[in-house]
C-alpha positions in Angstrom: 0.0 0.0 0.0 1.3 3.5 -1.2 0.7 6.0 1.8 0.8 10.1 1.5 2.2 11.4 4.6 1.4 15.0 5.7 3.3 16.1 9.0 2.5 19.6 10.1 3.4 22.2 12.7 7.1 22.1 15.2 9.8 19.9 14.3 8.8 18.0 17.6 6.1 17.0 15.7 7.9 16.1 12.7 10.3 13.6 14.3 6.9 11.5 15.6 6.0 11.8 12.1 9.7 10.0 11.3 9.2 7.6 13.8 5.6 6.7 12.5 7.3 6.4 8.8 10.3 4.2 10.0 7.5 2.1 11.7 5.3 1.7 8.7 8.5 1.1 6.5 9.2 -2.0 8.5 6.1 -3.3 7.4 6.5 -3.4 4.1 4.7 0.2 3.4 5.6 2.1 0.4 5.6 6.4 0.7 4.3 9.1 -2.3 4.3 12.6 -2.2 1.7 12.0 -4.9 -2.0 12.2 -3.1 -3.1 10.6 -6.7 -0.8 7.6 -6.3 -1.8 7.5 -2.6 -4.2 4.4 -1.4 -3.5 5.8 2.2 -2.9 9.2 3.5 -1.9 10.0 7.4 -2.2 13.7 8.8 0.0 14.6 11.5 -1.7 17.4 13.0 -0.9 20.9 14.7 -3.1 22.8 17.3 -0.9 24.8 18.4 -1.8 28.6 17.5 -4.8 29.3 15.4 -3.4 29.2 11.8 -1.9 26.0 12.6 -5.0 24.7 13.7 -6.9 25.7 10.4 -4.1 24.2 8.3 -4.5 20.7 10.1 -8.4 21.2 9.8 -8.4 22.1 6.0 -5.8 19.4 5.2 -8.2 16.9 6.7 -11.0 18.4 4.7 -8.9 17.8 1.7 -8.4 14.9 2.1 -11.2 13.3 3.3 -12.6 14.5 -0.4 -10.3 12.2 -1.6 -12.0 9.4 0.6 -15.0 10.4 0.0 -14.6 10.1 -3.9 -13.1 7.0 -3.5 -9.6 7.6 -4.3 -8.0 6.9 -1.1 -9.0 3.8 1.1 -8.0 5.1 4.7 -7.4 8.2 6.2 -6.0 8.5 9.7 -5.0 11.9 11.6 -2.6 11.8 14.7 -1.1 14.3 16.4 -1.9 17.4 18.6 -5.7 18.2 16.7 -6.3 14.6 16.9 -5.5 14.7 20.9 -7.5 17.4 21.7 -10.5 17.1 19.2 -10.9 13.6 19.1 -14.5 13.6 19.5 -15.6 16.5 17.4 -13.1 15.4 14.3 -15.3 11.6 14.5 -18.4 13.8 14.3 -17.7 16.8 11.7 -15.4 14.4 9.5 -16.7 10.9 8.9 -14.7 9.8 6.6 -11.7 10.0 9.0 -11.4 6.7 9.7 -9.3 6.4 12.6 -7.9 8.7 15.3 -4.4 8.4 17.0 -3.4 10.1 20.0 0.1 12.0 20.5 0.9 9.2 22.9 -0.4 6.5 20.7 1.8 6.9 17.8 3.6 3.0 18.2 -0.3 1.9 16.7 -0.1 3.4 13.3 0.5 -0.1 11.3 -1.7 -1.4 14.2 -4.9 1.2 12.9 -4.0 1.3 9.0 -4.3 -2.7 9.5 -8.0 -2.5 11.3 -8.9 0.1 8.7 -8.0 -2.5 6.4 -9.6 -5.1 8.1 -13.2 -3.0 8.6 -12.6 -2.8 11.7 -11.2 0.7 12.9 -10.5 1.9 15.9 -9.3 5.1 17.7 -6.2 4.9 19.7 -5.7 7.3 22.8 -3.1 6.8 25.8 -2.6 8.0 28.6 -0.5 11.5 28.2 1.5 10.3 31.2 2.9 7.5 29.0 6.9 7.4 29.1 8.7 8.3 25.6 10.7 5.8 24.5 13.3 7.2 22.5 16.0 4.9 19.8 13.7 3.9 17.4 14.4 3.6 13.7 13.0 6.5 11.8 12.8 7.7 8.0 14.8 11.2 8.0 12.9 14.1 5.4 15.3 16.5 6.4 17.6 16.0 3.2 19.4 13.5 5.2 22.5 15.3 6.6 20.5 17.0 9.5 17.9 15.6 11.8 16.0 16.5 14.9 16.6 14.6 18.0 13.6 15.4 20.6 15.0 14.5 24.3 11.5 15.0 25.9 8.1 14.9 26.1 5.4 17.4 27.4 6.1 20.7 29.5 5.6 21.7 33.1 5.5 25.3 32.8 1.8 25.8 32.3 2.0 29.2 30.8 -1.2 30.7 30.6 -1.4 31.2 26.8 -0.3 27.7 26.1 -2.3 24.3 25.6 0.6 21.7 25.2 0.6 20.2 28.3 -3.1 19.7 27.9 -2.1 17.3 24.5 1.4 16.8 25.4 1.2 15.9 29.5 3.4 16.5 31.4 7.5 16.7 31.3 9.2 13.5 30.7 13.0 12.9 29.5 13.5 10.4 26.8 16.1 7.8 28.7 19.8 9.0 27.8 20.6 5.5 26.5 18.2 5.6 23.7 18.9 9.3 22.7 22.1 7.6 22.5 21.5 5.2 20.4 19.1 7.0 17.6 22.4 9.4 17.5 24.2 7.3 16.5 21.9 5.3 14.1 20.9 9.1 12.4 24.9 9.5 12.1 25.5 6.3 10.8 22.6 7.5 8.3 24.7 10.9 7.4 23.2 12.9 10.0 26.3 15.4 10.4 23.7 18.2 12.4 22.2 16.6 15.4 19.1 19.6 16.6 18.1 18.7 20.4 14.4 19.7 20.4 11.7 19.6 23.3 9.1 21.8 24.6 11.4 22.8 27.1 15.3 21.0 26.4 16.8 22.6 29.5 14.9 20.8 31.8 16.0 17.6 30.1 16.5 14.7 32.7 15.3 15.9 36.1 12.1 13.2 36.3 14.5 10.5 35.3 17.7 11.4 36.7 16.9 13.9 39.8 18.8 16.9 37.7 19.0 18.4 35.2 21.3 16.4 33.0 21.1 18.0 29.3 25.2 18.9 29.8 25.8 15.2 30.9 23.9 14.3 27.4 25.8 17.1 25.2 29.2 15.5 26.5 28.0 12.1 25.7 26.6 13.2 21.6 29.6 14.7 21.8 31.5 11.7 21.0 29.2 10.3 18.9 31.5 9.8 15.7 30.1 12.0 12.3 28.2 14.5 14.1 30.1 17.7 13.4 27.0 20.0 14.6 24.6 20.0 17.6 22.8 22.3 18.2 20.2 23.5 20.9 16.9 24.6 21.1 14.5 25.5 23.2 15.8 26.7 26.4 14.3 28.1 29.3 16.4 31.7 30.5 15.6 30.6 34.3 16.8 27.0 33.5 20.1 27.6 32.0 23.4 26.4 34.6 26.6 27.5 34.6 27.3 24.1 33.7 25.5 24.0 30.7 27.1 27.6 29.4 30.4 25.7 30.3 29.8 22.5 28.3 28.4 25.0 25.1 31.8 26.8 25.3 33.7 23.9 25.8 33.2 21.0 23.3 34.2 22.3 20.1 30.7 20.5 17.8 28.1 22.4 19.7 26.9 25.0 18.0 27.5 28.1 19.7 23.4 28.9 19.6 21.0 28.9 21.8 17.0 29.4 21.4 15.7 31.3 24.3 11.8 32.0 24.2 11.5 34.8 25.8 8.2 36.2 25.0 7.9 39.6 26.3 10.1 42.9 27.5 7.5 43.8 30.0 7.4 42.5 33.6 3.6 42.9 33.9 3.1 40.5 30.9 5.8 38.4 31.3 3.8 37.8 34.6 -0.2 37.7 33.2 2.0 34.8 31.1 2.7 32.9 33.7 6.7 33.0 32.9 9.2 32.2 35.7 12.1 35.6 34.8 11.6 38.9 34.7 13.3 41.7 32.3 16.0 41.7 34.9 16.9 38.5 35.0 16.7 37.6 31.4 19.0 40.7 31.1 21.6 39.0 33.2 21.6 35.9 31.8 22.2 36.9 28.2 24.9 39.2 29.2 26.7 36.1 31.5 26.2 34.6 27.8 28.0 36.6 26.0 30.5 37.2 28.3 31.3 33.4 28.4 30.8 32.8 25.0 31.2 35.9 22.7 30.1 34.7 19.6 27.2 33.2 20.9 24.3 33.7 18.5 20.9 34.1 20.7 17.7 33.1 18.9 14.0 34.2 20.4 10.7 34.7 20.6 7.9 37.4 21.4 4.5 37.3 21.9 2.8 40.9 20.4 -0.6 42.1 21.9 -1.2 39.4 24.6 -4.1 39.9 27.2 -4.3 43.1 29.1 -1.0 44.3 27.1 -1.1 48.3 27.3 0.9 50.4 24.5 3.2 50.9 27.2 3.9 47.8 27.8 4.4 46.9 24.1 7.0 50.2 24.1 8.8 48.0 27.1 9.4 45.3 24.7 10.6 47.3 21.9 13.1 48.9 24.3 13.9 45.5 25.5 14.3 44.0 22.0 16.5 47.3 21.0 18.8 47.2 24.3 19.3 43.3 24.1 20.1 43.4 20.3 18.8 39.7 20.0 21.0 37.7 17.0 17.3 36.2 15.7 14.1 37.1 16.7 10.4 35.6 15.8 7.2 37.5 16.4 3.7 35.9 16.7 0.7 37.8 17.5 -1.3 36.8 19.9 -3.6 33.6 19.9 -6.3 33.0 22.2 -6.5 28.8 22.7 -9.7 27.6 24.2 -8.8 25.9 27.8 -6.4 28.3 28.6 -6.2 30.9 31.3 -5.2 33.5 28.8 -7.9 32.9 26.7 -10.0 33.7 29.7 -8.9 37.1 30.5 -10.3 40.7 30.3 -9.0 42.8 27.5 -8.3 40.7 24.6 -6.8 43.1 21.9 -7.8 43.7 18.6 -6.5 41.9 15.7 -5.4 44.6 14.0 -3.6 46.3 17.0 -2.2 42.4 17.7 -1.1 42.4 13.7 0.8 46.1 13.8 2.7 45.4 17.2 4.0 42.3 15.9 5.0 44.6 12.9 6.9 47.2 14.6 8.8 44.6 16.4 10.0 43.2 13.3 10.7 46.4 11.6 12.9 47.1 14.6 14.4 43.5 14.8 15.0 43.7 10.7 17.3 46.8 11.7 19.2 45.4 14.2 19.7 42.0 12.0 20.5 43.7 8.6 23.3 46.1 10.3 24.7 42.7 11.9 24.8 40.6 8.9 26.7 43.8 7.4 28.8 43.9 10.0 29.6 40.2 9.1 31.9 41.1 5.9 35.0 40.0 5.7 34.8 37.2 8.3 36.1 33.6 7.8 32.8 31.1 8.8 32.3 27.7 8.8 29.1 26.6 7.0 27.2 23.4 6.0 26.5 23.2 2.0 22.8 22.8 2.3 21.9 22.6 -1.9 22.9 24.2 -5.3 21.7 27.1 -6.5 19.7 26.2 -9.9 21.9 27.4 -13.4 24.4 29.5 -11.2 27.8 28.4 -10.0 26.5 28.8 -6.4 25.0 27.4 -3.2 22.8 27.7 0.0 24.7 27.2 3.0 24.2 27.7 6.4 26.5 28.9 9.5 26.6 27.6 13.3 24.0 31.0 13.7 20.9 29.6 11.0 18.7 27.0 12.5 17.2 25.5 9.3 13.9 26.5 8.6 13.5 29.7 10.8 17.2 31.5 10.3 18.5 32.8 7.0 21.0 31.5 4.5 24.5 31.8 3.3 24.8 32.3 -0.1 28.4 30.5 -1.6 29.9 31.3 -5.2 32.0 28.6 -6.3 33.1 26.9 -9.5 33.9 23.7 -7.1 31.4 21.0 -7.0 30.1 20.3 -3.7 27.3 18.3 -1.9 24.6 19.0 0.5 26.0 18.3 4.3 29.5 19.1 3.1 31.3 21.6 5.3 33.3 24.4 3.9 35.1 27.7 4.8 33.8 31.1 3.2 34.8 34.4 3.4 31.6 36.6 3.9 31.8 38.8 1.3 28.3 40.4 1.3 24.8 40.7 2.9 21.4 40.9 1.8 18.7 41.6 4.2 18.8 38.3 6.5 21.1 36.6 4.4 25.1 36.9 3.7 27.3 36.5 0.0 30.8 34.8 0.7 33.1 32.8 -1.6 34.6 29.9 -0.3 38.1 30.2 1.2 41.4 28.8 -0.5 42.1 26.3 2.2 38.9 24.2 2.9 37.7 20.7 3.7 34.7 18.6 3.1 
């Protein structure tokens, strides 16, 4: 049986959508990116803001046309929709056939079989469930980067925030299994490993007693092939000294580090439930880049959340200006049913949502164009990551781009290189998010 695959929303999500893949390919399951040739299709769902929900919803709609008219034989939806709307998805869409839960992934031959069989069932554990890590998956990354999630489910309970509700609570992924599918993902051609959780610095506490994310870095760290690994995810009130010194120290992780931080003002950062104040985030990103001075600091911001005054939102763009943040994300606001947030008194307006986000990109675009030019003449080390079509060039990326949300570096060269390769460039140009360089006399594959 051919089956079309459709994984939406976080990388998180995409590496259960890898694990589901590697599971079906044992079986003897064949994959199309063709929803003609398809006899199957699975949707791997996002709830996470509102536009990801109506993505998952109107990919299931599409779909379930193609049941309905025959072409397709089963359709199945997993993931975070699927957890939380389990009930109204069996009523609105009928010709869903079956429903997997974000815990109940290991049943996907299990529920295409039924299907099969006539008899289909839903399948929804408990979110308390242990992750079990090490198990074979089919990489869609290109192959010479992969996510590896370490966890499970947050703690945190923000108020804006519905993940634990369809996620559960924090649990670490044993270290022994990380440690395995490292090294199976590198025996693949993996030479980026990308730790990934809704929370990574928090990574081993339930299992261990402490936090143990350095203890794991040290350990990938001698994983043979990796070259890259990088973190994401990290909590400003969770980060150790140990951690900063284990980033500084071992010479293949990436000197990045994704903080979501969310908001510049105190009162919001509080009505969010966060655990730091402007203060403290301050302090750790300076202690950052005083430890590690090329550090390149990713984040996050939430624009017009509940009860947010225009003074407040002038408190983050201060905040944002002063901190001079390497990468920066914006989302406006999203109110999730179930949540606290969603509750409260003085919901903005769309529109004043939509042009606060704005003017904190406008100001981050500033600060990131005038340090990419300030990038020129620098020697980098970047990962080939294709060719650029008819033009002796390619699309790279350095230690500061996580794929898929960072920008690019842009190589001319006459030499013929591959994706994953690694190479030196001399930047010799920006534009906008993205840097020009040539590669360097001396390099190495």
């Amino acid at each position: 049986m051919k089956i079309l695959f459709i994984s939406l929303g976080c990388d998180k999500n995409l590496v259960d959508s890898e694990v589901m893949l590697g599971m079906l390919a044992e079986q003897g399951y064949y994959f199309t990116d063709d929803e003609t040739e398809a006899e199957a299709v699975v949707v791997n769902t996002c709830c996470f803001i509102n536009d990801a929900k109506e993505e998952s919803i109107n990919t299931i709609l599409e779909m379930a046309e193609l049941k309905k008219s025959g072409q397709i034989k089963a359709l199945v939806v997993t993931g975070c929709l699927a957890q939380r709307y389990c009930d109204e998805i069996q009523k609105e869409i009928p010709e869903v056939d079956a429903i997997i839960g974000t815990t109940a992934i290991s049943s996907i031959t299990q529920t295409l079989e039924e299907i099969l069989n006539g008899k289909p069932e839903n399948h929804m554990e408990t979110l308390e469930k242990p992750p079990v890590g090490g198990r074979k998956r089919v990489v869609t990354t290109g192959g010479y980067y992969a996510y590896l999630k370490i966890a499970e489910g947050c703690n945190k309970h923000c108020t804006y925030c519905i993940i634990p509700k369809v996620r559960g609570n924090y649990r670490s992924v044993p270290m022994e299994d990380l440690l395995k599918e490292a090294a199976e993902l590198a025996n693949g051609g993996v030479k980026e490993l990308i730790l990934v959780a809704q929370e990574t610095t928090l990574y081993g506490v339930d299992l261990y007693g402490e936090k143990s994310l350095p203890k794991l870095l040290r350990e990938l760290c001698r994983v043979e092939g990796l070259e890259w690994i990088r973190i994401l995810y990290c909590y400003p009130e969770e980060i150790t000294e140990e951690l900063i010194q284990v980033i500084r120290q071992e010479d293949k992780i990436c000197h990045y580090l994704d903080i979501p931080v969310q908001s510049g003002s105190d009162a919001i950062l509080k009505r969010m439930g966060r655990r730091t104040d402007t203060a403290q985030i301050r302090a750790m990103i300076q202690k950052l880049r005083k430890e590690i001075p090329d550090i390149c600091i990713r984040t996050t911001m939430i624009a017009g959340f509940p009860g947010e005054t225009q003074e407040n939102h002038e408190e983050t763009m201060a905040f944002v200006d002063e901190m001079e943040f390497d990468r920066l994300g914006v989302f406006a606001y999203s109110a999730e049913e179930d949540t606290p947030a969603a509750q409260m008194e003085d919901q903005i307006p769309e529109e004043i949502k939509e042009q606060r986000r704005d003017e904190i990109m406008e100001l981050q675009q500033e600060i990131a164009f005038e340090a990419a030019g300030q990038m020129i003449g620098r020697r980098v080390k970047a990962m080939i990551e294709g060719k650029v079509a008819e033009e002796d060039a390619y699309v790279a990326r350095t230690y500061k781009d996580a794929p898929g949300v960072d920008g690019y570096l842009f190589v001319n060269t006459e030499k013929q290189l591959m994706s994953g390769d690694f190479v030196d460039v001399v930047i010799t140009g920006s534009n906008e998010y993205d840097l020009i360089g040539e590669i360097d006399d001396e390099f190495t594959k």
